[in-house]
N, C-alpha and C positions, 0 to 999 in steps of 0.2 A: 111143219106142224099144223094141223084142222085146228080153228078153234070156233066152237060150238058153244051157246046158250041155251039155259031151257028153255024146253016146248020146240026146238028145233029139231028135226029128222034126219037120226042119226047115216051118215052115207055108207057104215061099212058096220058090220062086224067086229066088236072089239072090247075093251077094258080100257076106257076114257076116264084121264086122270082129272077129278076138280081142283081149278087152280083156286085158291082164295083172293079176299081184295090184295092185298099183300104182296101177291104173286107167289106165296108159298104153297106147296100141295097140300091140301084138304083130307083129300078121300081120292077115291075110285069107285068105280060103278061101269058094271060088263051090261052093254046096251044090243039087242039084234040091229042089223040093218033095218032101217024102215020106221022104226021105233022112236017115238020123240024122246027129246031128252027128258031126265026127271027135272024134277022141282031144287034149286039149291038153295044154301041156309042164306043166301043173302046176295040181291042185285047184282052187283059187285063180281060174283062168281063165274067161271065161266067152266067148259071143259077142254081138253085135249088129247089128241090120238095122232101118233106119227103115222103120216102120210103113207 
């Protein structure tokens, strides 16, 4: 499992799930390669995409 924060450059292609503080899933959000990450509701947040 990638795990990614915003403003980081996404490595691939894909629909990266947002984990909350929690560790429960948030959202989702479909990123291109190359693309930074978006902005999340809160520090804490982070993304993820199986490898």
């Amino acid at each position: 499992m990638l795990k990614l924060f915003a403003g980081e450059i996404a490595p691939k292609t894909g629909t990266y799930t947002v984990i909350g503080q929690n560790g429960r899933v948030v959202a989702s959000v479909y990123v291109k390669e190359g693309s930074k990450m978006p902005p999340t509701q809160s520090a804490d947040c982070h993304f993820e995409i199986e490898e």
